[in-house]
C-alpha positions as CSV (number, residue, x, y, z in Angstrom):
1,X,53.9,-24.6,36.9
2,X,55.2,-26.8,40.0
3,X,55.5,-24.0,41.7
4,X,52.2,-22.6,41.6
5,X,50.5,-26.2,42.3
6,X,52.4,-25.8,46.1
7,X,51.4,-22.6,46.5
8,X,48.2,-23.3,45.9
9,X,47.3,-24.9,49.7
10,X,49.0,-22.2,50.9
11,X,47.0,-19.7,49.4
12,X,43.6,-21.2,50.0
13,X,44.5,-21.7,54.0
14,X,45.1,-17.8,54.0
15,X,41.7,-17.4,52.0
16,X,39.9,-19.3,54.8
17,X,41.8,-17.5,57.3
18,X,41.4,-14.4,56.2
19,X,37.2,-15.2,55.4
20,X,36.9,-16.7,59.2
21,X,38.7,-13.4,60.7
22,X,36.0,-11.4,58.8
23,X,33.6,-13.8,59.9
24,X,34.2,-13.3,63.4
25,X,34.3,-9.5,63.3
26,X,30.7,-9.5,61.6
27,X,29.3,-11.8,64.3
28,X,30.5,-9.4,66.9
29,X,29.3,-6.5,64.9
30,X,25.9,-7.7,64.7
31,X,26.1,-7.4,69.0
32,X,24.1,-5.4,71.0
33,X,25.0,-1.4,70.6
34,X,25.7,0.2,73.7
35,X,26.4,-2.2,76.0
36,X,29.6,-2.2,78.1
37,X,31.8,-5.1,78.7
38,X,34.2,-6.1,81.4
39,X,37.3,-6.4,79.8
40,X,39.6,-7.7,83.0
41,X,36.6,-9.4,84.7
42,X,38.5,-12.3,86.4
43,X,37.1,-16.0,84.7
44,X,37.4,-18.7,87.0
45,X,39.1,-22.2,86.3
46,X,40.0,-21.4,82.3
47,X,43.0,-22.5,80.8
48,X,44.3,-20.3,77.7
49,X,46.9,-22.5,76.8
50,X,45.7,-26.2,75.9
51,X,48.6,-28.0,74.8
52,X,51.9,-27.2,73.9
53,X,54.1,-30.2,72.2
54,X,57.1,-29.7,69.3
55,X,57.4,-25.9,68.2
56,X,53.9,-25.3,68.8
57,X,51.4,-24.1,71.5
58,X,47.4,-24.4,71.0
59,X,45.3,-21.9,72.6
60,X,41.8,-21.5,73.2
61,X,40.0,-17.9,73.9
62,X,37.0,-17.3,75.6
63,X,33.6,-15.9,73.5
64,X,32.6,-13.8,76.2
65,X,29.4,-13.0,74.6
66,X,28.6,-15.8,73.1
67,X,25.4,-16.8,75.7
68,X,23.9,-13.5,74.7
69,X,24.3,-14.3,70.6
70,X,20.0,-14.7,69.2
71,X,19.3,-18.4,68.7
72,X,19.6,-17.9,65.0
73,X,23.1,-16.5,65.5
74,X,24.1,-19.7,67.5
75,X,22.6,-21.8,64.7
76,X,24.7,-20.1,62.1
77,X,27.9,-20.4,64.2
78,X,27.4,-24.3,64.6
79,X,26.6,-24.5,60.9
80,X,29.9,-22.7,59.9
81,X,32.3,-24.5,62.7
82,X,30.8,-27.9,60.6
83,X,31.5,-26.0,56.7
84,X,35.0,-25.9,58.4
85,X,35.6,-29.4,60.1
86,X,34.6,-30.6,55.9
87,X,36.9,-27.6,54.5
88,X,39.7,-29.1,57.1
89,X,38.9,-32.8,55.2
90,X,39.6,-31.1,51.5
91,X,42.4,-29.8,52.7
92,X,44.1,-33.0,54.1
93,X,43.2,-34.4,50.6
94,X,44.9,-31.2,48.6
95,X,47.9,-30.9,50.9
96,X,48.9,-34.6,49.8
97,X,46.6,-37.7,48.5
98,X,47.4,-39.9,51.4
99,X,46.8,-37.5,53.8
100,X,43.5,-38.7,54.9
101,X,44.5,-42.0,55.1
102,X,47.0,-41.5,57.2
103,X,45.0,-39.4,59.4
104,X,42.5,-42.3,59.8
105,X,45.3,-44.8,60.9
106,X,47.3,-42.5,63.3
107,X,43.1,-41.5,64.7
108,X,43.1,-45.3,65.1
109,X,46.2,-45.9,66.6
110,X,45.8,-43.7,69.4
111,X,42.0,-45.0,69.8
112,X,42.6,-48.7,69.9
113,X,46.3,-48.8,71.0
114,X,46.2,-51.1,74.3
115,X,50.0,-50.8,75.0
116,X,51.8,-48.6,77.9
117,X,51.4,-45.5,77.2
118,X,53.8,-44.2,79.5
119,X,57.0,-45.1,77.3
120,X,58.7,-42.8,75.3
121,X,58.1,-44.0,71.6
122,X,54.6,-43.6,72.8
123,X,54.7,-40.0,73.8
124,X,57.5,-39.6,70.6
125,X,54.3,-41.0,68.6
126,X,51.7,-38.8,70.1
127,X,53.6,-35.5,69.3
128,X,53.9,-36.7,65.4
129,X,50.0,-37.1,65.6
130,X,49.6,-34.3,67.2
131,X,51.5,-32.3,64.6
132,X,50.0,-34.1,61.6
133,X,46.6,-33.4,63.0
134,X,47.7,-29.6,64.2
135,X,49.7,-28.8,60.2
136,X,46.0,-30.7,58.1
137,X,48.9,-33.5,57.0
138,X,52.3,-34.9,57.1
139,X,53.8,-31.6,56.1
140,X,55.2,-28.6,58.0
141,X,52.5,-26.6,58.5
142,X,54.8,-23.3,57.8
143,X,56.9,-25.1,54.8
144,X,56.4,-28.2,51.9
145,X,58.7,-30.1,54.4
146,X,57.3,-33.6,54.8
147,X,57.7,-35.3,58.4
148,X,59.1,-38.4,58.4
């Protein structure tokens, strides 16, 4: 029974995944038919890679197409990026009860902190939030491992 309850987060993370892929296919489905696109068309001053801290790397991609998406379609991609930023909330609160807590106080923390931010325990601090923030909690984001 223990074991099912950890699985659970695991299982409802590759749910959403698996829903926003589709997601995204559909939205480029419902694209204008015929039209030819540029695919090594060079893109001035944009950086793939974000961040990289720890034994992860954040990358952003480029919606090519997205200035040509109808109003409507626009709409209904804002709508769905705020379903998510709530669905990210539940799952804080499912991956551990004090999760969102403890998101709250290291967000505030790194707001307010009027300290040197140039020292090492700072930046040591900063890649812990970053990974809490990056894994929805305190745990690995691949394992049940808790941080300390």
């Amino acid at each position: 029974m223990e074991q099912n309850s950890k699985n659970c987060g695991f299982e409802i993370k590759s749910q959403s995944v698996i829903s926003l892929i589709f997601f995204v296919l559909f939205l480029f489905a419902c694209g204008k038919q015929g039209e030819t696109v540029e695919v090594n068309k060079p893109i001035e001053d944009f950086k793939v890679r974000v961040d990289r801290f720890a034994d992860l790397e954040i990358l952003r991609y480029r919606v090519s197409q997205f200035e040509e998406l109808s109003l409507r379609q626009k709409k209904f991609v804002y709508f769905l990026s705020q379903a998510a930023l709530s669905g990210r909330d539940i799952l804080y609160d499912q991956n551990y009860k004090y999760n969102l807590i403890i998101r709250q106080t290291i967000h505030t923390i790194v707001e307010g902190y009027k300290g040197d931010r140039s020292t090492e325990s700072w930046k040591q601090f900063i890649t812990y939030a970053k990974r809490v923030w990056f894994s929805n909690g305190i745990h690995h984001h691949l394992s049940e491992l808790e941080r300390l």
